[in-house]
N, C-alpha and C positions, 0 to 999 in steps of 0.2 A: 291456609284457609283463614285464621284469623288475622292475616294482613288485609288478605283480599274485601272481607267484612268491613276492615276497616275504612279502606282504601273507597267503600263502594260507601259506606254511611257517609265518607267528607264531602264525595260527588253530591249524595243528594242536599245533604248542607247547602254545597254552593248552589247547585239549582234552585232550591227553593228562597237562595239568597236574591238571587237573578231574577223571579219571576214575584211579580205585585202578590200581594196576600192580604186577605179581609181575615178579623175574625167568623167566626161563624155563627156568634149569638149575638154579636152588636153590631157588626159592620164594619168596624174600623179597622184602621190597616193596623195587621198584625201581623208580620212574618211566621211564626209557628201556628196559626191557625185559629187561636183562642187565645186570650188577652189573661192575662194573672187577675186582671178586675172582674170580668166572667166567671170562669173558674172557678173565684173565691165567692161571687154571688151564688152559685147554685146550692138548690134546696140540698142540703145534707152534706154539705162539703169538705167543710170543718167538722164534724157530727164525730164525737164519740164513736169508735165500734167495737162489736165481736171481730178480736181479731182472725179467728178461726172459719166466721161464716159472712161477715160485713154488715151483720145487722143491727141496727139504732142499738147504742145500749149507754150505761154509764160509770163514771171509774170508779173502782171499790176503797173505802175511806182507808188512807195507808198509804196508798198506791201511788206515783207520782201522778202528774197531773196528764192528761193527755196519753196517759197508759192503762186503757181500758182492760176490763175483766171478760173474760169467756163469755158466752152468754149461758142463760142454764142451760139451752138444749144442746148446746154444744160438751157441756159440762158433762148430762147427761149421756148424749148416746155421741161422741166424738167422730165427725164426720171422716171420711179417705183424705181428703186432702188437709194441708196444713196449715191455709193463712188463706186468705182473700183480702185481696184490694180494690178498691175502688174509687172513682171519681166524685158520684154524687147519685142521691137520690134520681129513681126514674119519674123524673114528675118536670114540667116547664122551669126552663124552657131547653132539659136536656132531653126530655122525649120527643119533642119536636124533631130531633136533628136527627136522634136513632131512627126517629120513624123514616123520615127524608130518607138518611142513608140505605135502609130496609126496602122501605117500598117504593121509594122515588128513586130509587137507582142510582143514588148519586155517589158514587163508590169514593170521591175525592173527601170528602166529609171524614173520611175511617183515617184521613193521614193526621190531622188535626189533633183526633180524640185516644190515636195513637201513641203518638208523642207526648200527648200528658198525660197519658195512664204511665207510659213509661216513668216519668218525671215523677207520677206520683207513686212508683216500684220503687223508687231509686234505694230508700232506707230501709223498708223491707231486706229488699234483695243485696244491699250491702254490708246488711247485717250477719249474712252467711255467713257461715265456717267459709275459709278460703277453699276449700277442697267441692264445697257445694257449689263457690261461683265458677268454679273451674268447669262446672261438668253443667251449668245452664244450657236449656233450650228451648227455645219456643216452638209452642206451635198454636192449633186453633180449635174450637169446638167445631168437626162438618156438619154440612146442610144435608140433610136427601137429597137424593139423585133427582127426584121430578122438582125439588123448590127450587134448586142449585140450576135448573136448567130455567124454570120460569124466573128467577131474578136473573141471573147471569153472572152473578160472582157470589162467593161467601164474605157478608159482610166480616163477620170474626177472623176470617183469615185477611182481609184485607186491613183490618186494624193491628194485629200480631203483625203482618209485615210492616207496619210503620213504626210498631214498640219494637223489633227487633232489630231494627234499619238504625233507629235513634241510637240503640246502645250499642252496635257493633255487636250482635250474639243472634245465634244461628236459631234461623228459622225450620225446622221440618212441618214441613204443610200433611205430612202422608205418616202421622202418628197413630193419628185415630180414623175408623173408618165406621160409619153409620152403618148398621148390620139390618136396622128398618125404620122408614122412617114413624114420626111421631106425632101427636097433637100438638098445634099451639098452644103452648102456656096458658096463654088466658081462656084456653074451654075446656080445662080440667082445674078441678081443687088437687088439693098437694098431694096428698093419699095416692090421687088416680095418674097424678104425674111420676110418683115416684116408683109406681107400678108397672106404667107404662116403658117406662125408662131404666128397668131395669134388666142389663145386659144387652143393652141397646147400641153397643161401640164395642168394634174390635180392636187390635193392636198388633198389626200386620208385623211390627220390628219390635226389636228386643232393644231395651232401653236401661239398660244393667247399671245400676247407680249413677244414674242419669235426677237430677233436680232439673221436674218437668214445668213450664209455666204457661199455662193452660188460658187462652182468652179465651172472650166472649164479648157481645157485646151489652146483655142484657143478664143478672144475673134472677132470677126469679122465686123460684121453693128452693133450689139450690139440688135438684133430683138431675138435673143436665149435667153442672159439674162433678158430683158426686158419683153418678156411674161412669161419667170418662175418667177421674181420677182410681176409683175403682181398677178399672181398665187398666190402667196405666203403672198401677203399682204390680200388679200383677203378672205386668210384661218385665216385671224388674227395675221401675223407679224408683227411688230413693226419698223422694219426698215429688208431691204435685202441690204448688201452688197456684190461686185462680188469678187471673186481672180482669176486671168486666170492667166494662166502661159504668154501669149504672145499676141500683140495686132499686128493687121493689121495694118500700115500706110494708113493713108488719100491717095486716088490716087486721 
């Protein structure tokens, strides 16, 4: 299996070697989808974080530099899962592109934002005990049954198959399963989301010391992640880590 991974991430390599490529925030040609000049421009990019939840924070005096502190609330009440990554704040011109990919259907978008959230896994996820990278998996936050049908794909699973495609590490799309679906983020405060979302995903497979890495595309109150991580340990994960493409700012 992990030849075959491999074998399948060099194919898509050479295809996207073979086939013209724009970025997708300036235009210009860029083979992986998004230029290192992009990237580096988006709001929150370089940003300080909680490593535990991804949000704005700053290093604690002592600390190397670029080695951020917990943030209190994580300090406080310590979320299921154990690290979050991510790309950049959700604000222009990377909401623009989630939006595209969300509601413009443009499901090509998720390979791009893919591949750099992988890129930006990389040290995280190398930083594991070796016994933790051994037993990697990816998979996806699902949609409900009725969104899943009006859009036509899961954009967070279609992103997870391009982070998982990147690094040759296995994809299960059928970890978690929406038990009902739920409000949009943006028409609940966090209280009513984390309400809403609570015991909201099943865990059809047993996942026995398994380091789970849980996408998304959009990461929000952090009540989405936290009941599928929930989920997930409780199926017998060993640790869940999140990768969203982009984090809400603290209002």
């Amino acid at each position: 299996m992990r030849m075959l991974r491999a074998l399948s991430a060099r194919l898509a390599a050479l295809a996207d070697a073979c086939l013209p490529a724009s970025c997708i925030v300036c235009g210009g040609d860029e083979p992986s989808g998004l230029c290192a000049a992009c990237e580096d421009d988006l709001p929150g990019s370089r940003a300080a974080r909680c490593p535990r939840c991804a949000m704005r924070t700053t290093p604690l005096a002592g600390r190397e530099a670029g080695d951020p502190a917990e943030c209190a609330a994580c300090v406080a009440t310590p979320p299921s899962f154990a690290r979050t990554i991510v790309l950049a704040d959700y604000a222009a011109p990377l909401d623009r592109v989630v939006h595209a990919l969300k509601f413009g259907r443009d499901a090509s978008l998720a390979r791009p934002l893919g591949r750099r959230l992988a890129r930006r896994a990389d040290a995280a996820l190398g930083a594991l005990p070796a016994t933790a990278r051994e037993t990697l998996v990816v998979t996806a936050v699902p949609l409900a049954g009725e969104r899943l049908a009006e859009r036509g794909f899961n954009q967070s699973l279609e992103i997870a198959r391009a982070f998982a495609r990147s690094r040759s590490l296995p994809l299960a799309h059928a970890l978690l399963v929406r038990l009902r679906p739920s409000a949009p983020a943006s028409t609940l405060h966090a209280h009513e989301r984390r309400r809403a979302l609570h015991e909201a995903f099943g865990a059809p497979l047993r996942v026995d010391g398994r380091t789970i890495v849980v996408v998304d595309d959009v990461m929000t109150t952090g009540a989405t992640l936290e009941s599928a991580a929930g989920t997930l340990l409780r199926a017998g994960a060993a640790s869940v880590i999140n990768c969203a493409v982009a984090r809400t700012p603290d209002r």
